[in-house]
C-alpha positions as a printed NumPy array, in Angstrom:
array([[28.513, 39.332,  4.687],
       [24.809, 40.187,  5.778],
       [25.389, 38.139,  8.799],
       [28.92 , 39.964,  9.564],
       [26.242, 42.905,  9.408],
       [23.386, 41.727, 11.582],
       [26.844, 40.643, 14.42 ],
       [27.757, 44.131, 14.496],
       [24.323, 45.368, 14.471],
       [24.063, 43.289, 17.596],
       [27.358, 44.397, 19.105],
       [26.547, 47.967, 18.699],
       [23.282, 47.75 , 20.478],
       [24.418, 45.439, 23.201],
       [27.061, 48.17 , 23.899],
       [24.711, 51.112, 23.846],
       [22.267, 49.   , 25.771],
       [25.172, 48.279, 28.573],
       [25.84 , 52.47 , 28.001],
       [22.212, 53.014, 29.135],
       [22.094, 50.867, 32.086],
       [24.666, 52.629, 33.801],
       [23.126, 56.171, 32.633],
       [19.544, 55.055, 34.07 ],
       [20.854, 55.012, 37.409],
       [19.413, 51.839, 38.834],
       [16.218, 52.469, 36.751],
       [15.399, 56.012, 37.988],
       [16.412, 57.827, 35.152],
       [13.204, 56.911, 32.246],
       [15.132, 57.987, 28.701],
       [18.088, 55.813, 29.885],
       [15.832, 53.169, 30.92 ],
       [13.509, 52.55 , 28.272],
       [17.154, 53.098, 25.445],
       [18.336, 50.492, 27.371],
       [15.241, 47.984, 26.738],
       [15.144, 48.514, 22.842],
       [18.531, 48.495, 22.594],
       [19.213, 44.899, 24.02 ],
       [15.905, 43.614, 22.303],
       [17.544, 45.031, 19.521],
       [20.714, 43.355, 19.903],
       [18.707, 39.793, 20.689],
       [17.237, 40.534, 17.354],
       [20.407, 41.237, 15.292],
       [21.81 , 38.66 , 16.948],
       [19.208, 36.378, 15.774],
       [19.995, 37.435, 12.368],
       [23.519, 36.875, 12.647],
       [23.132, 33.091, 13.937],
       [20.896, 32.247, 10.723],
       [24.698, 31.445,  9.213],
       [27.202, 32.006, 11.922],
       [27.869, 29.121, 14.163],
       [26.498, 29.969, 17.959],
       [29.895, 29.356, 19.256],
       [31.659, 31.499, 17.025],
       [28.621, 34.65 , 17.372],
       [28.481, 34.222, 20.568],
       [31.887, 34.478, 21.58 ],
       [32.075, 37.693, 19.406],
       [29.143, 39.148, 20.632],
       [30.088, 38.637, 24.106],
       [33.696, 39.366, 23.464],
       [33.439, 42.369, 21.538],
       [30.14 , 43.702, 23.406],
       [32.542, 43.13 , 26.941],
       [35.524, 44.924, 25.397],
       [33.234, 47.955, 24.074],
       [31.872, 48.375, 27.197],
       [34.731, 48.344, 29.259],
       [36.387, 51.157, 26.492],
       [33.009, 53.323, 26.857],
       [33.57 , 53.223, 30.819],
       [37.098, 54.612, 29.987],
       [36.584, 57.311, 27.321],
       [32.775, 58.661, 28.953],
       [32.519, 57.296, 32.146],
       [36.551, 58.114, 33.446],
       [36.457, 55.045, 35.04 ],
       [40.172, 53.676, 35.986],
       [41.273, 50.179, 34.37 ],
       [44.596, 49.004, 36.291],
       [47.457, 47.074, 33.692],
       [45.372, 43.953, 34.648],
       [42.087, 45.296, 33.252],
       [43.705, 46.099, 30.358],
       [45.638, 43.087, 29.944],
       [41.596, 40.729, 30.676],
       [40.396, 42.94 , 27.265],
       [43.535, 42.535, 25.293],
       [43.065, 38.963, 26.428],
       [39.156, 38.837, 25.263],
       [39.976, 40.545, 21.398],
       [42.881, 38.198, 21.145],
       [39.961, 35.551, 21.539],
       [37.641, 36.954, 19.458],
       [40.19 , 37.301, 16.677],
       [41.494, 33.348, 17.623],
       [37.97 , 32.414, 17.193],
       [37.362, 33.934, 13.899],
       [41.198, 32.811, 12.66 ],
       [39.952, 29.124, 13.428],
       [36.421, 29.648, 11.456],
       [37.894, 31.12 ,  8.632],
       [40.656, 27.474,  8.651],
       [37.442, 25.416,  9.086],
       [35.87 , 27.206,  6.047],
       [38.938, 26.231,  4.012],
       [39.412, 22.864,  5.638],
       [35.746, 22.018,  4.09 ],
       [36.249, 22.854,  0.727]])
């Protein structure tokens, strides 16, 4: 459970780290810039956390999925950006993984007992 935690610690900051970037404006805006730093050391660091019992393949491909699929909702909801049926279908695509990945953990959990 604390390692569920310390993933979606990491998530969280990854996508508020990915959030900043795009407020910073190529670096020229400082607040942006410097919530973007401590936010993805932040996220390295939960992450960290996370991996002490969560297979790397299985964090990882959360992280990544979930952090990918939060930013691409952020650019929808606060940016307005546009995602065409495609878009939409590449994130259904990437939580259908994520949830794949953590169907097939949870079968190798029972598997080994």
């Amino acid at each position: 459970m604390k390692a569920a935690l310390f993933l979606m610690g990491a998530i969280v900051f990854e996508v508020t780290g990915t959030t900043m970037l795009n407020l910073s404006n190529g670096f020229t805006n400082v607040t942006p810039t410097v919530i973007m730093f401590i936010c993805f050391g932040l996220s390295f660091t939960f992450l960290i956390g996370a991996l002490k019992t969560i297979p790397l393949s299985i964090a990882y491909s959360v992280w990544a999925g979930l952090g990918t699929a939060g930013a691409g909702l952020i650019g929808v909801f606060i940016f307005n950006e546009h995602l065409s049926a495609v878009n939409i279908l590449g994130l259904c695509v990437i939580i259908l993984g994520v949830i794949v990945m953590n169907i097939s953990k949870k079968e190798d959990k029972e598997t080994v007992q």
